[in-house]
N, C-alpha and C positions, 0 to 999 in steps of 0.2 A: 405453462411451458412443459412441453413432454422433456424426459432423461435427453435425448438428442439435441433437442434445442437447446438445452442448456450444456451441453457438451461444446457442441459449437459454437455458442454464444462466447465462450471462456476460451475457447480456442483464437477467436478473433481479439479477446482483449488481448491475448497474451502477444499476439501481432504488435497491439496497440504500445503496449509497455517496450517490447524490441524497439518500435521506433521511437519512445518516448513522445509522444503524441497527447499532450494534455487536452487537446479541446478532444480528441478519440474515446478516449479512456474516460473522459466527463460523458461522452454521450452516452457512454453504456450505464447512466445513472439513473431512475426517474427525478423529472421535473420538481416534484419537490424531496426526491431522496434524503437520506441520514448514513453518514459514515461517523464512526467515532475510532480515534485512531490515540494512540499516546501520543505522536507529534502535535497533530491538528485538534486532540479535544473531539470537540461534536461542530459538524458541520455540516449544514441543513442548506436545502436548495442549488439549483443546478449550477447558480453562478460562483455562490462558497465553493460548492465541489469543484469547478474547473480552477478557480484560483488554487486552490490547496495543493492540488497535481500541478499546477505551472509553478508554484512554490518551489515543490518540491524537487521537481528538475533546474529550477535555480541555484539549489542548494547542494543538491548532489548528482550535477550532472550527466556522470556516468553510471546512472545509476539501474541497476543489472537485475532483472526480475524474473527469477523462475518458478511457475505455480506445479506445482504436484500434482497428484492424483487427487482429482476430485471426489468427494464423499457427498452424494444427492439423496435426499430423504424429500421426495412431493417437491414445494419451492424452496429449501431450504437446502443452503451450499455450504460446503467445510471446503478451504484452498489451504493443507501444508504450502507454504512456498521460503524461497532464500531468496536473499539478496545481498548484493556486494557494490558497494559505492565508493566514492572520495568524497568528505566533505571539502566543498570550494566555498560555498557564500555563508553567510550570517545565519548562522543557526542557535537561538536560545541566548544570543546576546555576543556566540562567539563564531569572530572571524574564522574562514575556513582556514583549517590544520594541514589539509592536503593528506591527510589519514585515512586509510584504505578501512574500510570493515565488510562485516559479514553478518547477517540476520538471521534465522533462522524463526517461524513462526505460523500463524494460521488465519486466516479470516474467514468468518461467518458471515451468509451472505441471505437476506432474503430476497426472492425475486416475484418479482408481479408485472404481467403484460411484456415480457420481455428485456425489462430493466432491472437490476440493484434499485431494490426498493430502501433496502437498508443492510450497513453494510459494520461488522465491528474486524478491527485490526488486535492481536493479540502478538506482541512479540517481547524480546528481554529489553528493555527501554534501558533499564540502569547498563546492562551491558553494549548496547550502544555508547551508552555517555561512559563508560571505562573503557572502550574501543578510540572514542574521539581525546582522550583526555580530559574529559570536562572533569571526572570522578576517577579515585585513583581506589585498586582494591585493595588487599590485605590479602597476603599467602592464607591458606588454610591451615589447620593443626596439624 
């Protein structure tokens, strides 16, 4: 994929995530791709990947994805993005809180023939789970 194509490629996911589109967003995966995410762990093959995105829009269905300025180096992609949701369904054992948050983080993406060959999620996981109340934090010094 030439710098273009993957500009544009990332432009249409970012479509994909506005409408919340799990089977969309699965397609821009390969057939047997690799995301590893804190949520999800590692999860392999096109059908794990669409389950994982329909999960997820289960869970937090309004959930608000803006990718950044992309960093391309050959096939290899850097996405700053945020994000802001409500947990509504079952996440980690707990009933949705109806608790608004905020993400802030990066995913590393390799591409081949067109697809997220393999894909890693980087964000604050414990800050999540002290946004949700699952974990409560401690003032600083």
């Amino acid at each position: 994929m030439t710098r273009s194509d993957i500009q544009e490629f990332f432009v249409t996911q970012q479509e994909h995530w506005r409408a919340r589109d799990p089977q969309k967003l699965a397609s821009g995966h390969a057939q047997n791709g690799t995301i590893i995410s804190p949520i999800f762990r590692t999860v392999t093959g096109a059908p794990a990947i669409l389950a994982s995105y329909r999960t997820l829009f289960e869970i937090f269905p309004d959930w608000d994805y803006h990718g950044e300025r992309l960093l391309i180096d050959g096939a290899s992609v850097a996405e700053p993005f945020t994000v802001t949701a409500t947990h509504v369904g079952d996440f980690m054992g707990l009933v949705g809180t109806g608790r608004r948050f905020e993400l802030h983080g990066v995913r590393l993406y390799d591409m081949k023939d067109g697809c997220i060959l393999f894909e890693r999620r980087y964000y604050d996981f414990t800050g999540l789970l002290i946004q949700l109340g699952v974990l409560r934090s401690k003032p600083g010094c």
